[in-house]
C-alpha positions as CSV (number, residue, x, y, z in Angstrom):
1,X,201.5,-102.0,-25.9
2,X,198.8,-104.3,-27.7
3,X,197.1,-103.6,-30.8
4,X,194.2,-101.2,-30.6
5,X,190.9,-103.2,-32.2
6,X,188.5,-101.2,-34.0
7,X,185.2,-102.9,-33.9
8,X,181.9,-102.1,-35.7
9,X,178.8,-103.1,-36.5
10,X,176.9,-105.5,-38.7
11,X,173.4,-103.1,-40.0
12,X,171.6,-106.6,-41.0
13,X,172.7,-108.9,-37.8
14,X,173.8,-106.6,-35.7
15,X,176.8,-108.2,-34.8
16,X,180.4,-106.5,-33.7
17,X,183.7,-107.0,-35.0
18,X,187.0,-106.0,-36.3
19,X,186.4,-103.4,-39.1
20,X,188.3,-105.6,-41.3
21,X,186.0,-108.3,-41.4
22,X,183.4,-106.0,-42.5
23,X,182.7,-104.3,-46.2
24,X,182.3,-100.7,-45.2
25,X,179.6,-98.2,-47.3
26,X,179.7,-94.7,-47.0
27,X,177.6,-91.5,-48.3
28,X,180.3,-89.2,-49.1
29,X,179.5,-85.6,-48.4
30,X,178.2,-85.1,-51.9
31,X,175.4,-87.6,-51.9
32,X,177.2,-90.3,-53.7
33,X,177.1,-94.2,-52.0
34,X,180.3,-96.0,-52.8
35,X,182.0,-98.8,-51.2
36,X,185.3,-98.2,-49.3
37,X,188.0,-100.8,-49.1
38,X,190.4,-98.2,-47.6
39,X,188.0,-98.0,-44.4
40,X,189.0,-94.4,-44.2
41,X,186.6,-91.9,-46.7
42,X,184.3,-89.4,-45.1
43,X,180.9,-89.2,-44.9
44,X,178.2,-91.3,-43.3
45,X,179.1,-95.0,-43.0
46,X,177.7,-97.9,-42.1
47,X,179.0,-101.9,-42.1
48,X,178.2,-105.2,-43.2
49,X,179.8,-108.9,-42.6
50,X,181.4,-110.4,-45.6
51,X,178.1,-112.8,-45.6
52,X,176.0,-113.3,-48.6
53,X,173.3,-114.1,-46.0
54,X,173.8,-110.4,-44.3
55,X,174.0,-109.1,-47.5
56,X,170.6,-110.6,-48.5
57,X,168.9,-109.6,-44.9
58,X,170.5,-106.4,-45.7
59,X,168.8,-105.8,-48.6
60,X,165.2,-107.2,-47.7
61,X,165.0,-104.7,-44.8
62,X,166.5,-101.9,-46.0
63,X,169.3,-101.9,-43.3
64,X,171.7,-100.2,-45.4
65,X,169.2,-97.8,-46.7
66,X,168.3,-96.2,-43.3
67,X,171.5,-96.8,-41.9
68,X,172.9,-94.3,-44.9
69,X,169.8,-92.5,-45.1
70,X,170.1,-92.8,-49.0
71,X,168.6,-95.3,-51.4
72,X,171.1,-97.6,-52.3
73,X,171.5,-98.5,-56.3
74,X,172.1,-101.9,-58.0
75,X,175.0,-101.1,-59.2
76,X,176.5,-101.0,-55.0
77,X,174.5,-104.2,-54.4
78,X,176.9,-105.7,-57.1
79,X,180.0,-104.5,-56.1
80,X,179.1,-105.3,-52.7
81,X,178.6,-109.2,-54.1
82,X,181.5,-108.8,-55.8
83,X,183.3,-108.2,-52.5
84,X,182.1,-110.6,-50.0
């Protein structure tokens, strides 16, 4: 039987693919925006390419922002640059 593939996607270019390919955000239940590598934490989530230029569309619209419905810190915008 072939491999199941997961896709999602993109909240700057609104592109699909594999969940892997993607960094993943999520609001966990408490309020608190963190970046899951494990693809797998509860909450509200929302994805972006490993692209420094959909990481910098991301952030001049707000994409991730309304996507989470929370206002996203520095400190995640690092870490996310850190990650691509």
């Amino acid at each position: 039987m072939p491999k199941k593939v997961t896709l999602r996607m993109c909240v700057a270019c609104r592109q699909r693919k594999e969940k892997e390919e993607l960094l993943k955000v999520v609001r966990t239940l408490d309020g608190h925006l963190k970046l899951d590598k494990t693809y797998k934490s509860n909450g509200r989530g929302a994805y972006i390419c490993k692209d420094e230029k959909c990481l910098e569309k991301c952030i001049k619209t707000k994409a991730l922002n309304r996507a989470l419905e929370a206002q996203v810190t520095d400190e995640l915008i690092e870490e996310l640059k850190q990650n691509l």
